[in-house]
C-alpha positions in Angstrom: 34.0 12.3 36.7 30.5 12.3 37.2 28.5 10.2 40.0 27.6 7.1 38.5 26.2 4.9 41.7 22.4 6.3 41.3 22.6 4.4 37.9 25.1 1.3 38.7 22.2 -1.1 37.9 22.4 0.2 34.0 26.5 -1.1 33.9 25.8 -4.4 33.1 23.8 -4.0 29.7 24.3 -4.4 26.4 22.4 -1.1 25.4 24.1 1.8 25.2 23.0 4.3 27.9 23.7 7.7 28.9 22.0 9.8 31.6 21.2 13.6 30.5 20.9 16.9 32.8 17.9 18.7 32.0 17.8 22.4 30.5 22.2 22.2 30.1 22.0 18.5 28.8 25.1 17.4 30.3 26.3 14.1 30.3 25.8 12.5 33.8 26.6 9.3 33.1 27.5 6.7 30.7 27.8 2.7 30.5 30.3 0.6 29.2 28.6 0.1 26.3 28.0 3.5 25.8 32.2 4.0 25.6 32.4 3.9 22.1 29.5 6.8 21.5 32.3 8.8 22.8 29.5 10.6 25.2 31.5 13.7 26.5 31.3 14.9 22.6 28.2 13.2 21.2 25.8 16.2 20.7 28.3 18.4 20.3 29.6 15.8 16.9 26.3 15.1 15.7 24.9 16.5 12.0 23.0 19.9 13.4 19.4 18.3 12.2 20.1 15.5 14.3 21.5 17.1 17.2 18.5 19.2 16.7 16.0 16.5 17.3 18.2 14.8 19.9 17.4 17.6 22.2 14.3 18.2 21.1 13.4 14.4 22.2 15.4 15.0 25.4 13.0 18.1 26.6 10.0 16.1 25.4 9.4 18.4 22.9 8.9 15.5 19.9 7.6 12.5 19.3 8.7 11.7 16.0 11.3 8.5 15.7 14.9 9.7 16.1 17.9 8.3 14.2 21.4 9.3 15.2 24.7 8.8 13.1 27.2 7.8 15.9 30.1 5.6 16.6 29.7 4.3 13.1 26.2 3.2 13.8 22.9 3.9 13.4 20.7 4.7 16.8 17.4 5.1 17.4 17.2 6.8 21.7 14.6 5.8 23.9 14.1 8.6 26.6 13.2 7.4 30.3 12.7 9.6 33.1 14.9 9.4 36.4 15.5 11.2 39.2 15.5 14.5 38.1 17.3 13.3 34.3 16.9 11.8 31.5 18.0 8.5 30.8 18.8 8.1 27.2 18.8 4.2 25.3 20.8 3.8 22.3 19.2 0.9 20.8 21.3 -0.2 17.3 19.2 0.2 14.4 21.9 0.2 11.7 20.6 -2.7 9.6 17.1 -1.7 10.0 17.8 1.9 8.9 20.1 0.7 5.7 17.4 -1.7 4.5 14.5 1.0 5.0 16.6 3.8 3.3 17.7 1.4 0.3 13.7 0.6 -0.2 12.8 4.1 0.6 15.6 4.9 -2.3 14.5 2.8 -4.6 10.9 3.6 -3.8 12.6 7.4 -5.2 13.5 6.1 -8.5 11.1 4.3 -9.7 8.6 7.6 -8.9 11.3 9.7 -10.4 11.7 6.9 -13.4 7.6 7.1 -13.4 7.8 10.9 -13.8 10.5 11.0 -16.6 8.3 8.6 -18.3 5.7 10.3 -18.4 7.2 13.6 -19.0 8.8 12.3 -22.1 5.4 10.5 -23.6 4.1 13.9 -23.1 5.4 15.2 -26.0 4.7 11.1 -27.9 0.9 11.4 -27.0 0.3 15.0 -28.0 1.8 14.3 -31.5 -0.4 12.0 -32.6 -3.7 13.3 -30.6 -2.9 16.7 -32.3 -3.0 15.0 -35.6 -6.0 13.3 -34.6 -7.5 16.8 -33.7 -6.2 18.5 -36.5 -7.7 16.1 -39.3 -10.9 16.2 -37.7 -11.2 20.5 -37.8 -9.7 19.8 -41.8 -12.6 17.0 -42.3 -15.4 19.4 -40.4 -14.5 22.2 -42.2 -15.2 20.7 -46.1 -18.8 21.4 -47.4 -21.0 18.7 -48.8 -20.1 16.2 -45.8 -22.8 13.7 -45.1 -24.8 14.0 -42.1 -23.6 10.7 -40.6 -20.0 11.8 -41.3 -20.6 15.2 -39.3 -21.6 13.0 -36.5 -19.0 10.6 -36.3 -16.6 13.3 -36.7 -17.8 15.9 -34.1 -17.8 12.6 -31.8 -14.1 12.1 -32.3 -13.6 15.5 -31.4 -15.5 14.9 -28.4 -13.4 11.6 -27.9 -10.3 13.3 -28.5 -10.8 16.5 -26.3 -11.4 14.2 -23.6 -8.8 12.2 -24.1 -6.1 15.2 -23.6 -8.1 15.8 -20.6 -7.4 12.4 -19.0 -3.3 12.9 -20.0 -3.1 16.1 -18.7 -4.4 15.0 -15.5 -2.3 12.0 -15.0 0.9 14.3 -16.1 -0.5 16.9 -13.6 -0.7 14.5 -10.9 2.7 12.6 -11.9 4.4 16.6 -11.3 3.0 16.9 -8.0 3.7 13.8 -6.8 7.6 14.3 -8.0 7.8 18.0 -6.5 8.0 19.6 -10.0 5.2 21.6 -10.5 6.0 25.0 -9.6 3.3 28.4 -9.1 4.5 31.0 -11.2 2.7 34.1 -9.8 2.4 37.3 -11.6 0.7 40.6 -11.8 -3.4 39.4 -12.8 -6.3 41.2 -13.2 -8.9 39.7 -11.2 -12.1 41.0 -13.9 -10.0 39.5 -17.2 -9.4 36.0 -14.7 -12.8 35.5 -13.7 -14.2 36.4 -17.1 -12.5 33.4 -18.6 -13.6 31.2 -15.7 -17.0 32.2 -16.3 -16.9 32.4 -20.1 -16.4 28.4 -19.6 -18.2 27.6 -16.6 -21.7 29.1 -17.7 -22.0 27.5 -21.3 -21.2 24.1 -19.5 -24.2 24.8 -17.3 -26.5 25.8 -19.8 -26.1 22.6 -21.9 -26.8 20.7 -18.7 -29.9 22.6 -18.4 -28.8 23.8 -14.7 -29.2 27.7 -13.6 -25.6 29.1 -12.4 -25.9 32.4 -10.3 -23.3 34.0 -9.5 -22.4 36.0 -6.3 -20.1 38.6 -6.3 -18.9 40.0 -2.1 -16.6 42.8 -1.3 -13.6 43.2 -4.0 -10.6 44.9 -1.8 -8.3 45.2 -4.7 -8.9 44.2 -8.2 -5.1 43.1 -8.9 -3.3 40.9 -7.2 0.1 38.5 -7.5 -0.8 35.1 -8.6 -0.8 31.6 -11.2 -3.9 32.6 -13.0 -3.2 29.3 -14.8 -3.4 27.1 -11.9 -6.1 29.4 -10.2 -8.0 28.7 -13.3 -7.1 25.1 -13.3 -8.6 25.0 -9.2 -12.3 26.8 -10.4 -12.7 25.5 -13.1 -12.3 21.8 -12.0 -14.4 22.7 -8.8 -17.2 24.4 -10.8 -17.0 21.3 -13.9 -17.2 18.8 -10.8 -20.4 20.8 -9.9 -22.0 20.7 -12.7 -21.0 17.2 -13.8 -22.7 15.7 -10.9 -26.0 17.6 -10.8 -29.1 16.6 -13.0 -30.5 18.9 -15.2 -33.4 21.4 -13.4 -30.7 21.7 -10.8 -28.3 25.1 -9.5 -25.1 25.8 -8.9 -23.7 28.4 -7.6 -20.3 30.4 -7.2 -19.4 33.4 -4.5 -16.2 35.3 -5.3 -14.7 37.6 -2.8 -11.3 39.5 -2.1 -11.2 40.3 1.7 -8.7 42.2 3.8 -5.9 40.0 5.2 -4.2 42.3 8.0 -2.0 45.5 7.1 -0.4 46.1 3.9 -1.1 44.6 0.5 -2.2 41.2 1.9 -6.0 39.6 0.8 -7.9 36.4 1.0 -9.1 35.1 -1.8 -12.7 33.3 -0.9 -14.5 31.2 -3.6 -17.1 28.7 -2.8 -19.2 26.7 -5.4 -22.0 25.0 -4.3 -24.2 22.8 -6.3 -27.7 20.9 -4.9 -26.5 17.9 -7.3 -25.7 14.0 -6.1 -23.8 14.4 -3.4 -21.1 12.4 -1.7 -21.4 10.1 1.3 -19.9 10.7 4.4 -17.6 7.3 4.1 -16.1 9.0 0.6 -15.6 11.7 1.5 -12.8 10.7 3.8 -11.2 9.4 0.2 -12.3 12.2 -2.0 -8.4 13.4 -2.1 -7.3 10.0 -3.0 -5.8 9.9 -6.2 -8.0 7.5 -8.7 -11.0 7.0 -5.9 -14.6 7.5 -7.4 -17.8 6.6 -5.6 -19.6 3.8 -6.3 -22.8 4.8 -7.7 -24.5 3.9 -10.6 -25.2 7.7 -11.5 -21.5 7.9 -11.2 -20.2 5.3 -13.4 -21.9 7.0 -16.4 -19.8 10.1 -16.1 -16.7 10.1 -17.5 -13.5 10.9 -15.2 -10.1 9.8 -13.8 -10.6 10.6 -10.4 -7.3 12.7 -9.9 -9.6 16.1 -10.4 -10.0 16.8 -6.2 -6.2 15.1 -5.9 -4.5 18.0 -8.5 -6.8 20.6 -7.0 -5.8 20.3 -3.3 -2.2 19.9 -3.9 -2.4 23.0 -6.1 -4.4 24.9 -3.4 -1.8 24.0 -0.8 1.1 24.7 -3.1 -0.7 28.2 -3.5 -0.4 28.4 0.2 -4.1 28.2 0.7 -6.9 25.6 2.0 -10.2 23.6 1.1 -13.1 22.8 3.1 -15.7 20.1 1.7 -19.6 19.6 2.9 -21.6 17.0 1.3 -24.6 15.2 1.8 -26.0 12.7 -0.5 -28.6 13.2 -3.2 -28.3 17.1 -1.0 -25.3 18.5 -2.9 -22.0 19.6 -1.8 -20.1 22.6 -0.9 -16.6 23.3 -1.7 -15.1 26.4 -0.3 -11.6 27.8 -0.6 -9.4 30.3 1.4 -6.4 31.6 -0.9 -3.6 34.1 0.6 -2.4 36.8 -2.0 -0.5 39.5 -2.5 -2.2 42.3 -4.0 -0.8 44.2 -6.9 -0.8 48.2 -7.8 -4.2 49.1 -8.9 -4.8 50.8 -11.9 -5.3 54.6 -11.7 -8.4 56.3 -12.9 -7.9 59.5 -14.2 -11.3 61.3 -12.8 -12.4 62.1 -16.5 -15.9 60.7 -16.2 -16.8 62.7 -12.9 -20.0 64.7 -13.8 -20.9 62.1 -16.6 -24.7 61.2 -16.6 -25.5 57.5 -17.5 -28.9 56.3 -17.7 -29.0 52.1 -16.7 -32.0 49.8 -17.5 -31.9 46.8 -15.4 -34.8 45.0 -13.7 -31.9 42.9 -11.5 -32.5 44.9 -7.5 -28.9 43.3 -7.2 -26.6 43.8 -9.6 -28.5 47.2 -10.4 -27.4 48.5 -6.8 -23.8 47.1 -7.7 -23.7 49.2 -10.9 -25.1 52.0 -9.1 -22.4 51.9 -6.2 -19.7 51.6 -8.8 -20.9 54.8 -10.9 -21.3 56.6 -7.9 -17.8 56.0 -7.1 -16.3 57.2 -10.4 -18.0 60.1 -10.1 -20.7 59.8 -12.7 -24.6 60.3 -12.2 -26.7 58.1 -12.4 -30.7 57.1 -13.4 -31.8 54.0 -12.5 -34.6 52.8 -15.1 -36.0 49.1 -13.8 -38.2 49.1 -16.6 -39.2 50.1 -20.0 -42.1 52.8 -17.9 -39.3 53.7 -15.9 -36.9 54.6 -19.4 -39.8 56.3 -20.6 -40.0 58.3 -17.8 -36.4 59.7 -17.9 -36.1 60.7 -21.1 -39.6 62.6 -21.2 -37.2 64.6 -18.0 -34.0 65.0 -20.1 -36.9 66.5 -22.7 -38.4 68.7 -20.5 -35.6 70.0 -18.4 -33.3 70.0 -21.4 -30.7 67.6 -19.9 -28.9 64.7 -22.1 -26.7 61.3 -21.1 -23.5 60.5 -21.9 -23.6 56.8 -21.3 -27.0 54.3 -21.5 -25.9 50.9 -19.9 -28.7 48.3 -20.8 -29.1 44.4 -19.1 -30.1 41.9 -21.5 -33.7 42.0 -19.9 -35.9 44.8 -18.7 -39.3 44.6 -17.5 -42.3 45.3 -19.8 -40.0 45.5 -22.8 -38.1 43.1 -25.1 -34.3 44.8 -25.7 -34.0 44.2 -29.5 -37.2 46.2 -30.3 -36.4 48.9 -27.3 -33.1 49.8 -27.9 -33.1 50.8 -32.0 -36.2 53.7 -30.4 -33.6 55.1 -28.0 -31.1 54.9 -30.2 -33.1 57.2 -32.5 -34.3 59.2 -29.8 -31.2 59.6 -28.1 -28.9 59.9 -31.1 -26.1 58.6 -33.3 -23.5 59.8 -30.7 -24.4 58.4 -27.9 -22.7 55.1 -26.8 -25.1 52.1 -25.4 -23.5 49.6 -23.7 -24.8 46.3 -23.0 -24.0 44.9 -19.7 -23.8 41.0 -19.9 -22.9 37.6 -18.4 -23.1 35.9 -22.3 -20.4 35.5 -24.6 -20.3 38.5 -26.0 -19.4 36.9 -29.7 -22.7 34.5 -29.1 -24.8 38.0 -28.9 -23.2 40.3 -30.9 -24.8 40.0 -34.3 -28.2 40.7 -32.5 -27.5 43.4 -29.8 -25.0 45.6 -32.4 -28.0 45.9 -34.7 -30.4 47.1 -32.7 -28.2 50.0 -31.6 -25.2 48.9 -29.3 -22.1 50.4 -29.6 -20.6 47.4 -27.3 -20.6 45.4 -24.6 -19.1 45.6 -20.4 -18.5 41.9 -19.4 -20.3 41.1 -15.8 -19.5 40.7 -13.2 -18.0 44.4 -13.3 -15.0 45.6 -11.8 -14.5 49.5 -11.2 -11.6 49.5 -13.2 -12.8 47.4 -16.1 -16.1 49.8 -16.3 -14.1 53.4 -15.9 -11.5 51.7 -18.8 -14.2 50.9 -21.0 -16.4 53.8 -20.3 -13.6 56.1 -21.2 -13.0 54.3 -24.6 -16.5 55.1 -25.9 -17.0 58.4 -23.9 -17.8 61.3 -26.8 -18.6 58.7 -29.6 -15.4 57.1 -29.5 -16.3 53.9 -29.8 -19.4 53.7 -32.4 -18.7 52.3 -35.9 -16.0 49.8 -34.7 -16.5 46.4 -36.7 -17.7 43.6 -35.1 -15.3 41.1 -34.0 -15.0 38.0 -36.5 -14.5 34.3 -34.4 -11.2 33.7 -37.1 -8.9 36.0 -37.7 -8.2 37.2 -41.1 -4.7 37.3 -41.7 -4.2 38.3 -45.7 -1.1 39.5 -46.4 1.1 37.8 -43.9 4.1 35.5 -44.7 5.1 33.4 -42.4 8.0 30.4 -42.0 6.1 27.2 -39.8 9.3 24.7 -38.7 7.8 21.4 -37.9 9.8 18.0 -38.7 6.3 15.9 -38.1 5.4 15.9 -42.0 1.5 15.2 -40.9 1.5 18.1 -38.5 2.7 20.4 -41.2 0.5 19.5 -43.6 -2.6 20.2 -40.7 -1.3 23.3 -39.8 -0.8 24.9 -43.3 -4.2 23.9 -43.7 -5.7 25.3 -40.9 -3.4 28.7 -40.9 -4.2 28.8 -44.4 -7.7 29.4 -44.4 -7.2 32.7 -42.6 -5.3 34.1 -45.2 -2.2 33.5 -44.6 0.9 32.7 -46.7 2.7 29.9 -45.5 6.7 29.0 -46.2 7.6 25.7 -44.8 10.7 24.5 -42.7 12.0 20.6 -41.6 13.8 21.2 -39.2 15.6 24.4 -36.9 18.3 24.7 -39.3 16.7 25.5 -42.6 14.5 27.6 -40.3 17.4 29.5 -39.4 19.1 29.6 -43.3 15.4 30.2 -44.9 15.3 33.6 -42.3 18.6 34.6 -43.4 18.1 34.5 -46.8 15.1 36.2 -46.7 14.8 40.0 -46.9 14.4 42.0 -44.2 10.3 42.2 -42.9 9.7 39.1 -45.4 9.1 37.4 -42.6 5.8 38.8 -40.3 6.2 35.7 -38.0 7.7 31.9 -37.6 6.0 29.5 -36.0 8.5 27.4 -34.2 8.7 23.3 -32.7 10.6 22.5 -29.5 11.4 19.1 -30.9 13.3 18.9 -34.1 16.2 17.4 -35.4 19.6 18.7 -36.8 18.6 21.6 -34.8 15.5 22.3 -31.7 13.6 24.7 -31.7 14.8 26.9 -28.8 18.4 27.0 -29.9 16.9 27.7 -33.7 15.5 30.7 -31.9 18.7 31.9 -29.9 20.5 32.2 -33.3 17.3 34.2 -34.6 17.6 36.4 -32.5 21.4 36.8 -32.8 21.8 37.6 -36.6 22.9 40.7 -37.6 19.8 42.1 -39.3 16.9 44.6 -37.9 14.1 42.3 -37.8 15.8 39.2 -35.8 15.3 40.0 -32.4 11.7 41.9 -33.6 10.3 39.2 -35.8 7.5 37.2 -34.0 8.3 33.9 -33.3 5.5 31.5 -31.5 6.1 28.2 -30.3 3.9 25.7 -31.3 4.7 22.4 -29.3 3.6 19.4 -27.7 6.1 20.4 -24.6 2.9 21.6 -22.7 4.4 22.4 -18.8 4.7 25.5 -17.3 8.6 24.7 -17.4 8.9 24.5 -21.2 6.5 27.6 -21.4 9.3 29.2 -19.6 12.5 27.8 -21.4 10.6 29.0 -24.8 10.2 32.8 -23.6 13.6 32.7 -22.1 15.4 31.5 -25.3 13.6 34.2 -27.2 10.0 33.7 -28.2 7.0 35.5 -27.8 4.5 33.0 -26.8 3.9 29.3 -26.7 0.9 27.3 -27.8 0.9 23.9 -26.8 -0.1 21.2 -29.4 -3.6 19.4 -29.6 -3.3 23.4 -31.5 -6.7 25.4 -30.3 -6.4 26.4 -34.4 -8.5 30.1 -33.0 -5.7 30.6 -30.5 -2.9 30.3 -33.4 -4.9 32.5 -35.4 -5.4 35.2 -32.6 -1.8 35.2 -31.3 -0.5 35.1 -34.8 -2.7 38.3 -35.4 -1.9 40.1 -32.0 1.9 39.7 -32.5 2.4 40.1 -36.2 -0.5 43.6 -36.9 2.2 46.1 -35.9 4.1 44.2 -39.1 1.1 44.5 -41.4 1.8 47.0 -44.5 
C-alpha cells in the first residue's frame, strides 16, 4: 500500500483525488472519495481515446478539456503539481456533460435534417428552373420575336442562370458543412483543365472591359491526379470574384505553376489571381471565410452574390489538402494565392516523329515567342523566329534562295507591321496548299474560326501551350493531314439518330424534344423507367442509337431502368448509349448513375449544347 501521509490533508474532501507517478503513472495515492474510481485499474479500464488523453494531460502534453467515463460518472481531471507527482482532481461533471451532449446532438440533427432538406429540394428547384430555362431557349429560338420580347427574355435567362448559381452555392455549402462532399481525383490533363478555366474566365473579363494576362511558370508534369471539377470550381470562383469587383479599365491577372514537391511523383500546384479592383479592408478580411458575410460598401451592394463563394472555396482547398493566402488593400486590389499538393500522373509519351521538322513562328509577343521556341526546341523541331511581317519576308526569300521548305508555320493573332487576315492567304499561296498553318490563340477558337480558316488556317493550338498538347496536335496535321477538315458547327447535327428520352415531368419532355429536335434528331418518348425498359425491348436491335434517361421517375427510376438495360439478352443492351439527364446534380449521384450503367450524366437546368455534344460523341460509332 502506497504512502499516503505526504497527501493526508487531501482525505477529507469531497473531490475525488488521486496522486500520479510521473513517466510509469502509477497510482500513489487515492482518497476516500476517490474509492469508487476503483484507482488501481482506472487507466488501465478507461476507453483507449480517453486513456489516451488522460495521460497525455498527466505529462502536460494537452490542454484541451478532458472527460473520463468512470465509476458510472462523468469526470472532468484537474492536474496539480506536487512533490515530484501529479495530483489528479476528479471533479463530477455528469450532468453538465449529458445536457451539452444532448444540445450538441440535437444541434446534429437539425444540420443533418437542414442537409436532407436541402438535398431533396435539389432535385424540386431544378425541375421547375429547368423548365424555366428550357422555355426561354424554345421562345429565343422562334424568328419574328419583337425586340422588347428578346429583351425580356434574354433577361430571364440572365435571372434564371443566376438563380442556379445562388442554389448551387447554398447546396455546396450545406455538403461541406454535413461532411458529404467528397474529392474525386482522377487522371487530368493539366492543358484541357486550364483551357476551360480560361475559355470562361477571359470572355467574362472582356465584357467588363478589364485586360486579363496570363502568366504561365515552370510546368514539372503536365498530368497529374486530381477533382478537376472542384479545381475548376476554386479558379474559377477566385478569378469571377476578381473580376466582379474591379471597374472596367482595370487588370487582373492569373500565374499558374506546377513545381517540384520532394522525390517521386509529388508537385505543388501554385495559382495566384490578382486583380487592382476594390479591395477589401483589413477589419473584413478577418470575416471573408464567413459564410453569408459581404462588406458593406455601396460599390458592393450593386453586385449580385451570396457570400458563400470564399466559404465553399476554402473548405474545398483544405479538403484538397491544400492552402490560401489573402492580401488586400482597399480601393488597391487583392491577391489570392493557392498552394495545392498533387500527385502527378504518367505523362504522355512523344514518339520523336517531329525531330528535324522546320516550323516558321510569327509572333511579336518576346514572351510567349521564347516559350514556343523552348518547347520546339525540345521536341526536336527547328525553328525561325519571324517577330514581324519584315522578319516573315525575310525567311522565306532564305527558304527561296537556299532551297529549304517548312513543315509547320505557327502564326499569333497579331504580328507587327502586318494585319493577319490579309498576310496569311499570300503565304498560304506562297508556301502552298500542303502546308499546315496553325494559329496559336488565347480566343475561343469557335469565336474566330470563320475568319482565320479563310484566310488560310488549317487550325488552331489553344494557349497557353503545353508540350504535349503542341507535339499531339502537330503530329495530326504533319504532311497535310489535317487541311480540308470542316469547320466545327456550335450544334451538333444529329440526322438520322433515333433515340428513347424517359422523363415523367410532361413539361420537361415536351422542352427537351424540342430542343433535341432541332438537331436532327428523332425522338421516341417514355413516362416512366418501365415503358423505357418494354419500349427497348421491343425494339429491334440498333433501333435505338441512344436513351436519354431521368433519375426520378415513378413505377420504375431511372438507375434501376438502366441495370435491366443493361441485363437483357440482346447485343446492343449493355452497348446502347444511355445519358442521364437529371436534376440529381452532386458528384454522388454522378457516381450512382455511371455505376448502375450509364455513360454520362447531365444535370438539369440542361446546357441544350452539352446534350447535343454528348449525344453526338456517344452515339457516331452507331451512325449508319
Amino acid at each position: 500500500m502506497p504512502d499516503n501521509r505526504p497527501f493526508s490533508q487531501w482525505d477529507a474532501s469531497s473531490l475525488p483525488v488521486i496522486a500520479f507517478a510521473p513517466t510509469s503513472h502509477a497510482v500513489l495515492y487515492h482518497n476516500p472519495a476517490a474509492a469508487h474510481l476503483e484507482p488501481g485499474g482506472l487507466i488501465a479500464g478507461l476507453p483507449s481515446e480517453e486513456r489516451a488523453a488522460l495521460l497525455s494531460a498527466l505529462d502536460g502534453q494537452s490542454g484541451d478539456p478532458v472527460f473520463l467515463h468512470a465509476g458510472g460518472g462523468v469526470y472532468s481531471p484537474l492536474m496539480l503539481p506536487a512533490g515530484g507527482c501529479t495530483l489528479c482532481l476528479f471533479q463530477a461533471v455528469t450532468g453538465y456533460y449529458n445536457r451539452t451532449r444532448d444540445a450538441l446532438d440535437q444541434a446534429l440533427m437539425a444540420s443533418e435534417a437542414k442537409t436532407t432538406f436541402l438535398s431533396e429540394m435539389s432535385h424540386d428547384i431544378r425541375t421547375p428552373m429547368g423548365a424555366i430555362a428550357g422555355l426561354t431557349d424554345i421562345a429565343l429560338s422562334q424568328p419574328g420575336s419583337p425586340t422588347k420580347v428578346i429583351e425580356c427574355l434574354k433577361k430571364i435567362k440572365v435571372a434564371s442562370e443566376h438563380m442556379m448559381s445562388l442554389l448551387n452555392e447554398v447546396l455546396d455549402m450545406s455538403r461541406i458543412e454535413s461532411g458529404r462532399v467528397q474529392i474525386q481525383p482522377e487522371p487530368t490533363n493539366l492543358s484541357d483543365l486550364l483551357h476551360e478555366i480560361l475559355i470562361v474566365a477571359r470572355p467574362q473579363a472582356d465584357s467588363g472591359g478589364l485586360r486579363f494576362v496570363l502568366e504561365m511558370g515552370r510546368i514539372a508534369r503536365e498530368n497529374l491526379v486530381l477533382d478537376s471539377v472542384r479545381l475548376k470550381q476554386v479558379c474559377l470562383n477566385l478569378l469571377s470574384n476578381a473580376i466582379k469587383y474591379t471597374p472596367r479599365g482595370g487588370r487582373v491577372d492569373m500565374a499558374f505553376a506546377v513545381l517540384p514537391a520532394g522525390d517521386g511523383d509529388s508537385v505543388t500546384m501554385h495559382v495566384q489571381v490578382k486583380d487592382n479592383g476594390i479591395g477589401m479592408s483589413r477589419e473584413f478580411l478577418m470575416k471573408l471565410f464567413t459564410p453569408f458575410e459581404r462588406e458593406e460598401k455601396s460599390s458592393v451592394h450593386k453586385i449580385q452574390g451570396t457570400g458563400l463563394g470564399m466559404t465553399i472555396t476554402k473548405n474545398l482547398i483544405e479538403l484538397m489538402g491544400g492552402q490560401i493566402q489573402v492580401e488586400s488593400e482597399t480601393d488597391k486590389g487583392s491577391c489570392f494565392t493557392l498552394d495545392l499538393p498533387f500527385t502527378a500522373a504518367p505523362d504522355p509519351d512523344i514518339d520523336g516523329s517531329l525531330e528535324g521538322c522546320k516550323v516558321l513562328l510569327l509572333d511579336s509577343d518576346a514572351r510567349q515567342g521564347d516559350l514556343t521556341l523552348s518547347l520546339l526546341k525540345e521536341l526536336g523541331m527547328e525553328c525561325d523566329w519571324a517577330r514581324s511581317a519584315m522578319d516573315a519576308a525575310a525567311y522565306l526569300n532564305d527558304c527561296d534562295l537556299f532551297g529549304t521548305r517548312y513543315q509547320f508555320l505557327l502564326a499569333a493573332e497579331k504580328l507587327e507591321g502586318a494585319e493577319m487576315t490579309l498576310l496569311l492567304p499570300e503565304l498560304r499561296n506562297r508556301l502552298g496548299q500542303d502546308l499546315p498553318i496553325l494559329l496559336l490563340t488565347d480566343s475561343d477558337w469557335s469565336q474566330i474560326e470563320y475568319v482565320f480558316t479563310r484566310s488560310g488556317v488549317d487550325g488552331h493550338i489553344p494557349l497557353p501551350l503545353f508540350k504535349s498538347k503542341l507535339a499531339s496536335l502537330l503530329s495530326s496535321y504533319a504532311g497535310g493531314a489535317g487541311r480540308g477538315a470542316p469547320p466545327a458547327e456550335v450544334r451538333c447535327n444529329l440526322s438520322g439518330l433515333r433515340l428513347l428520352l424517359a422523363e415523367d415531368n410532361e413539361l420537361n419532355r415536351e422542352i427537351a424534344v424540342e430542343l433535341i429536335g432541332e438537331s436532327g434528331a428523332l425522338i421516341d418518348c417514355a413516362e416512366d423507367g418501365r415503358q423505357a425498359v418494354d419500349m427497348f425491348q421491343n425494339s429491334s436491335p440498333g433501333y435505338y442509337d441512344a436513351i436519354l434517361m431521368d433519375v426520378q421517375m415513378p413505377v420504375l427510376g431511372g438507375l434501376d431502368a438502366t441495370r435491366e438495360l443493361r441485363a437483357l439478352d440482346r447485343p446492343d443492351a449493355k452497348s446502347v448509349p444511355i445519358i442521364a439527364m437529371t436534376a440529381n446534380a452532386f458528384v454522388e449521384d454522378v457516381k450512382k448513375s455511371l455505376e448502375a450503367g450509364m455513360d454520362a450524366h447531365i444535370s438539369k437546368p440542361l446546357d441544350i449544347d452539352k446534350v447535343l455534344s454528348t449525344i453526338d460523341s456517344l452515339a457516331r460509332g452507331r451512325r449508319p
